[in-house]
N, C-alpha and C positions, 0 to 999 in steps of 0.2 A: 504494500500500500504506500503511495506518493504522500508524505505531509505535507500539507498546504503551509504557504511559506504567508507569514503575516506581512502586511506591508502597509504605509501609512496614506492618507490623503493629503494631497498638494494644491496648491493655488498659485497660478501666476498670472499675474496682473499686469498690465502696462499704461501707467496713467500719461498723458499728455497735460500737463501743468502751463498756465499762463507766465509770461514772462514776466510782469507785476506781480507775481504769486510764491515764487520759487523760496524763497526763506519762509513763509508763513506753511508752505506745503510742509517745508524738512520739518520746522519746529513743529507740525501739527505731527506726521510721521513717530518724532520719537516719544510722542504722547500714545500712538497706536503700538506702538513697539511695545511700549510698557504695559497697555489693557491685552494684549495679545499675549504676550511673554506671561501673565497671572493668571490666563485662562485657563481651566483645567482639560488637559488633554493637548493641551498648543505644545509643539517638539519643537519649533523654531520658527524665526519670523524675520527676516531681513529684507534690507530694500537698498536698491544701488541707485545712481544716477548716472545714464547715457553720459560717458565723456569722450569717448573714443567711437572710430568707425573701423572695420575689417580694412586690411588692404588686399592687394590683389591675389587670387590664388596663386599666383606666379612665387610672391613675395613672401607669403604665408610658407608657403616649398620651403624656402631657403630659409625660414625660420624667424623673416625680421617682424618687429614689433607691430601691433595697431599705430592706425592714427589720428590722433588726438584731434577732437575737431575743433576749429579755428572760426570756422563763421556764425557768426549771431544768429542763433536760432530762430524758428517763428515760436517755436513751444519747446520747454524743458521735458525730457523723456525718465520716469522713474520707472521700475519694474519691483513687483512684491513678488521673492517668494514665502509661502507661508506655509509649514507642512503640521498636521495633525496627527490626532490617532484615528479617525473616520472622518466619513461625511456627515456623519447625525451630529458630531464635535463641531465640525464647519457648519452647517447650520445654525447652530446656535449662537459660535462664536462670531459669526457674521454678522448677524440679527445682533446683536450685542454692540460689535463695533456701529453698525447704521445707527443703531439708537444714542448712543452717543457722538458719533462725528459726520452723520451724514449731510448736515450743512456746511460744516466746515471744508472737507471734503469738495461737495459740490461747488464753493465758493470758488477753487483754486483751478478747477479742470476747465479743458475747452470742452470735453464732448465725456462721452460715458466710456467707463474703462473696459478694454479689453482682457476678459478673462479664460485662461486655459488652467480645466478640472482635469484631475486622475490620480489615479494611484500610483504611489512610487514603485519604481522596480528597483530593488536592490541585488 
C-alpha cells in the first residue's frame, strides 16, 4: 500500500500597487505578515517586490545575473507567497485578513489581485 504523502496549501498573489501607494502598501504588508504569521495553521507568509527582470536565455546559459530595472514604473509589482496547513485554514485565514485590511488593501491596488491556489509538492 502507497502512503499518501501530506502536503500543504499555497497562495500566490500578485498585486499591482499605485505608485503614490508603494510605502503605505509595505507598511500595511508587514501588519498582514504579523495577523498571518499568528494564524493558527499559517506555515509561512512572505512577500517580495518586482526589482529585477530575466535577461536573455542566451545570458541566463552563461550564468550572468538579472537585470535590475531602471525605468519608472507605471505600477509597483509585489507577489504573496503564503502557505498553510489546508484550504479550510485558507479560508478562514483569508476571511480574517478581508475583514481586517480589505480597505486598506483596496486603497493601494490598481485592479484586483491575481491569485494562483494549490497544493505544495514536496
Amino acid at each position: 500500500m502507497i502512503k499518501k504523502r501530506s502536503s500543504t496549501f499555497v497562495e500566490i498573489c500578485i498585486y499591482e500597487v499605485k505608485l503614490g501607494r508603494a510605502d503605505e502598501f509595505e507598511e500595511l504588508i508587514k501588519k498582514v505578515i504579523k495577523h498571518h504569521s499568528n494564524f493558527p495553521g499559517v506555515v509561512d507568509v512572505r512577500y517580495m517586490k518586482r526589482t529585477h527582470r530575466p535577461c536573455s536565455f542566451g545570458d541566463a546559459k552563461k550564468g550572468n545575473p538579472s537585470i535590475r530595472l531602471t525605468m519608472k514604473p507605471k505600477t509597483y509589482t509585489y507577489v504573496l507567497y503564503w502557505e498553510l496547513d489546508n484550504e479550510i485554514i485558507h479560508g478562514k485565514a483569508t476571511k480574517s485578513g478581508l475583514e481586517n485590511y480589505f480597505k486598506e488593501f483596496n486603497r493601494c491596488l490598481v485592479t484586483v489581485p491575481k491569485m494562483i491556489l494549490g497544493e505544495r509538492i514536496r
